[in-house]
C-alpha positions as CSV (number, residue, x, y, z in Angstrom):
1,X,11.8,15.2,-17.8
2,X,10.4,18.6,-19.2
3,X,7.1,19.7,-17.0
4,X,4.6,22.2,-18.0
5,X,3.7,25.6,-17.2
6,X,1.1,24.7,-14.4
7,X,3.7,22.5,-12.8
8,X,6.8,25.3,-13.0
9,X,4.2,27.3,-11.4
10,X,3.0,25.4,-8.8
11,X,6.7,24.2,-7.7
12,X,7.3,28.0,-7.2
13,X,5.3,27.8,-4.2
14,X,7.6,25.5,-2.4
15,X,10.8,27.2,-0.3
16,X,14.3,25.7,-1.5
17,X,15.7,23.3,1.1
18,X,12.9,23.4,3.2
19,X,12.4,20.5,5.2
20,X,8.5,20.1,5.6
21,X,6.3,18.6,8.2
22,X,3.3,16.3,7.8
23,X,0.5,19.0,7.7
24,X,1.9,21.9,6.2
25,X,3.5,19.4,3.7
26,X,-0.4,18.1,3.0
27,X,-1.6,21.6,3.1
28,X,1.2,22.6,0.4
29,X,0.3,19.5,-1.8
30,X,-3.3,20.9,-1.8
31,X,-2.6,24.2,-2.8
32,X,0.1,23.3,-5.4
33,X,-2.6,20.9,-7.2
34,X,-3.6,21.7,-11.0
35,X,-5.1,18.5,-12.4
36,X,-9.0,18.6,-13.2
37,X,-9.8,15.3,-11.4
38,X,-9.3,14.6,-7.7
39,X,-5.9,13.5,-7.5
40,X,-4.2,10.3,-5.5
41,X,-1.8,11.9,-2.4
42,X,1.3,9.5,-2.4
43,X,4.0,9.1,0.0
44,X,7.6,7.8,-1.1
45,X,10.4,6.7,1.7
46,X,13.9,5.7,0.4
47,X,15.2,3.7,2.8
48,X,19.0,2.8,3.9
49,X,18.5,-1.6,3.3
50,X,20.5,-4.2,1.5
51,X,19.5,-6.7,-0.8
52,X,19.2,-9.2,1.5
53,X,16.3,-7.0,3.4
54,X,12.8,-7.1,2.9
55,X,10.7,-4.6,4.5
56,X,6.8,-5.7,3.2
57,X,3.8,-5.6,5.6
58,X,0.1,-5.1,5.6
59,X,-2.2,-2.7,7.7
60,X,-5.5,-1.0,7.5
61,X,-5.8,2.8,7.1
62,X,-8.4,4.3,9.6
63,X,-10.0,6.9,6.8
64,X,-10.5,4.5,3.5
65,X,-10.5,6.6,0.0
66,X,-10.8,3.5,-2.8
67,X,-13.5,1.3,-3.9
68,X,-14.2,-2.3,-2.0
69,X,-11.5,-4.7,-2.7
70,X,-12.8,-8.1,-5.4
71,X,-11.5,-10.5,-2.7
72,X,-10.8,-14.3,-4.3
73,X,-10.5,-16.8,-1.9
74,X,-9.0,-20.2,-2.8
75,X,-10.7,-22.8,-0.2
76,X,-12.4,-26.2,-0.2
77,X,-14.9,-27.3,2.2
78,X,-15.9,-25.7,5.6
79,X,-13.2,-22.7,4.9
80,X,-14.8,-22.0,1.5
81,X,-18.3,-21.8,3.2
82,X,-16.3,-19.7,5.2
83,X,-15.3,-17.5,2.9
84,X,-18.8,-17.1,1.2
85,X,-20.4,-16.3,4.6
86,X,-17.5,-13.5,5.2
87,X,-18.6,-12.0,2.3
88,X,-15.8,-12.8,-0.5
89,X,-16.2,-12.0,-3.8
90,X,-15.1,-15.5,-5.8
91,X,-14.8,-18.3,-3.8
92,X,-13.3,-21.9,-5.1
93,X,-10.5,-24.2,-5.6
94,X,-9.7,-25.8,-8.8
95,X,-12.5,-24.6,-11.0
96,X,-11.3,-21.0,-10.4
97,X,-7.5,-22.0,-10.6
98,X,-8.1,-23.3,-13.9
99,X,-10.0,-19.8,-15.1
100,X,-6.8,-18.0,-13.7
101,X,-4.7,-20.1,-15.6
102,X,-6.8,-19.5,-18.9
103,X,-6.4,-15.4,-18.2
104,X,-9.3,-14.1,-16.0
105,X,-7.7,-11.7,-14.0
106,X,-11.4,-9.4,-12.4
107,X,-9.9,-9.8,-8.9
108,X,-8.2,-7.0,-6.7
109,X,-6.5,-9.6,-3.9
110,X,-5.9,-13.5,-3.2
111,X,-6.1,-15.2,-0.4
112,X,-5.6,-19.2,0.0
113,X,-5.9,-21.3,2.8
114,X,-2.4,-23.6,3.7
115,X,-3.6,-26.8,2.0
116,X,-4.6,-25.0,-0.8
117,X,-0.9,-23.7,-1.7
118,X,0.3,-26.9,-3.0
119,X,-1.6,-25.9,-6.5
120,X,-2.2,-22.1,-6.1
121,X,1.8,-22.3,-6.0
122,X,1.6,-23.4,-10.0
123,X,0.4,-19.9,-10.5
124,X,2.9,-18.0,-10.0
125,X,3.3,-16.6,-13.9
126,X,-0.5,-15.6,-13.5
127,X,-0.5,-13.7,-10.0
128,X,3.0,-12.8,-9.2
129,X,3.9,-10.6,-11.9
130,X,1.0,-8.6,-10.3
131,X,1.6,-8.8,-6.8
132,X,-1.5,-11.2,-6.2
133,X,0.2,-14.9,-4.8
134,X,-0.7,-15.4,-1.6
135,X,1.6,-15.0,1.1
136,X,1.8,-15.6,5.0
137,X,3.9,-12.6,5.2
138,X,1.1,-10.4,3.9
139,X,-1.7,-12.9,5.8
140,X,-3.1,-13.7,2.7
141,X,-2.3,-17.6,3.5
142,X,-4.5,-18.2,6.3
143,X,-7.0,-20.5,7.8
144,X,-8.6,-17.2,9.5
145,X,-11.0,-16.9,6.4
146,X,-13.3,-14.8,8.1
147,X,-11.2,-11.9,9.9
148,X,-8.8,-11.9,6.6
149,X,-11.7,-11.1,4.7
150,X,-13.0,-8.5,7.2
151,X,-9.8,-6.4,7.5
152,X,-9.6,-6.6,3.2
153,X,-13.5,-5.2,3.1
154,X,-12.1,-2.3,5.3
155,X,-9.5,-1.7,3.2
156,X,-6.6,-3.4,4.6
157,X,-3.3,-2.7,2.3
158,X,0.1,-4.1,1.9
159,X,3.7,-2.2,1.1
160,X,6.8,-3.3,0.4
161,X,10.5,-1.6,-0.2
162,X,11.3,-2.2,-4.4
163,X,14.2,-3.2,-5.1
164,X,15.9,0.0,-5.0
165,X,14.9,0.8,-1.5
166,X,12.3,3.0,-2.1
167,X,8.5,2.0,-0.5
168,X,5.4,4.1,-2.3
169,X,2.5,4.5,-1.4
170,X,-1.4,6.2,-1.8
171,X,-2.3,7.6,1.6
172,X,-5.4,9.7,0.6
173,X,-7.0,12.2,-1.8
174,X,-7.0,15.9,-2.1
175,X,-10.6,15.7,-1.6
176,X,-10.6,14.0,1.3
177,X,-10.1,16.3,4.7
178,X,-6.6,16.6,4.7
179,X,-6.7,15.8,9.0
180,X,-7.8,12.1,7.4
181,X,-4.9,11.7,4.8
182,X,-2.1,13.0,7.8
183,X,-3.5,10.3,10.3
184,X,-3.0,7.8,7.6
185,X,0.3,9.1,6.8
186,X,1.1,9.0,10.1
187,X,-0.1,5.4,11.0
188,X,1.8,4.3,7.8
189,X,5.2,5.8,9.4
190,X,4.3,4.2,12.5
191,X,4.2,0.8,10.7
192,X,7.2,1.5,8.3
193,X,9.3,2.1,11.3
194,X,8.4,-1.3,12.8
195,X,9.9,-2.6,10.1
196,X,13.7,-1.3,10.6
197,X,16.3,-4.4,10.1
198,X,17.6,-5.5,13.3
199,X,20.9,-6.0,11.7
200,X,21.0,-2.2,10.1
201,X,23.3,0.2,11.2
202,X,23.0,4.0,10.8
203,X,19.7,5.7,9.9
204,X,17.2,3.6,8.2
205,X,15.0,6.3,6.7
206,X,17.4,8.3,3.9
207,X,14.3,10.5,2.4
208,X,10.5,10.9,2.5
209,X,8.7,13.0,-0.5
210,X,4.5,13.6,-0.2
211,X,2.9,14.9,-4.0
212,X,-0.3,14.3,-5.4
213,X,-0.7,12.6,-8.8
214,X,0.5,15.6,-11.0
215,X,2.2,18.0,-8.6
216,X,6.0,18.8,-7.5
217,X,6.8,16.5,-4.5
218,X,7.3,18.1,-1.1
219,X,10.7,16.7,1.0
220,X,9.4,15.8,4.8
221,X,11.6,15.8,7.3
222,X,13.0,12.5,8.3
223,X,11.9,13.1,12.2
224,X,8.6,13.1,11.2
225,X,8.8,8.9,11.0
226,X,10.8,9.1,14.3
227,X,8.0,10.7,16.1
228,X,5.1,8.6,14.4
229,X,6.6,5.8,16.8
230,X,4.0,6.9,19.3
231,X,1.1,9.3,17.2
């Protein structure tokens, strides 16, 4: 892929083979920056899994840098009254199945409760091409309406490997402080690391890269996740 002049000159700042840690990694992302609007920091981890791994999770960044979640919530009864007092954007059951059936799509996350899976299951061509079925894996199939819906107000996100390995992730902005973005970067390696296969042999991290949205990527030394263990 040819880059342009701003970015040849920008990756000039970074020292061949280097091996970076968190904070002078952040500090060189900043400096190496161009674009004229405040660009997303992202963190990518290639990771040493097989197929038959899944390393997915959710957890809530202490420093929040994107707008409040459009929470749906699929519920009947009590639990929807639930959901409405909790502060849940769209709240219903088969009135709004039917209008994500038909295409409306203004909604950022789902979450159902268990009885309610039988027929938010039938939408799988709808939400899970984008991520959106509700899962107990990511807590997003829950009878805990109201503390689901609290930790996705505050910004509570999800990752997951692809399926080449590879987990990404937006951890911040440049013009956040950059002390915020490394103690979410840190927090995310501390959950990543959780998520090693009990079955896996050797080293389960293989490479971490930090760039903004435009700029070269900066290689983090592997330790880095290691020692996040106990930040």
């Amino acid at each position: 892929m040819k880059r342009g002049k701003k970015y040849q000159e920008a990756k000039k700042l970074l020292e061949a083979d280097k091996l970076y840690d968190p904070k002078d990694a952040l500090d060189l992302v900043k400096k190496m920056a161009f674009a004229k609007f405040d660009e997303t920091i992202e963190v990518s981890v290639a990771l040493n899994i097989k197929k038959s791994h899944s390393i997915r999770d959710t957890f809530v960044l202490p420093h929040q840098f994107t707008a409040e979640k459009k929470i749906l919530v699929f519920a009947k009864g009590e639990k929807a009254e639930e959901a409405k007092a909790a502060g849940a954007t769209y709240v219903g059951d088969d009135d709004y199945i039917q209008k994500v059936k038909d295409g409306w799509t203004d909604f950022d996350v789902c979450i159902a409760t268990p009885d309610m899976m039988k027929d938010v299951g039938k939408l799988g061509p709808a939400l899970g091409r984008r991520g959106l079925m509700p899962n107990p894996r990511t807590k997003t199939v829950t009878n805990d309406i109201t503390a689901t819906v609290a930790e996705l107000k505050k910004g509570r996100i999800e990752f997951r490997a692809d399926k080449t390995g590879v987990v990404h992730l937006a951890v911040g902005k440049l013009s956040m402080p950059l002390e915020q973005v490394q103690q979410n970067l840190l927090l995310f390696f501390s959950e990543l690391i959780q998520k090693r296969p009990t079955d896996l042999k050797g080293e389960f991290i293989k490479s971490v890269y930090i760039s903004s949205t435009m700029g070269p990527a900066v290689k983090l030394d592997n330790a880095v996740i290691t020692s996040a263990r106990s930040a």
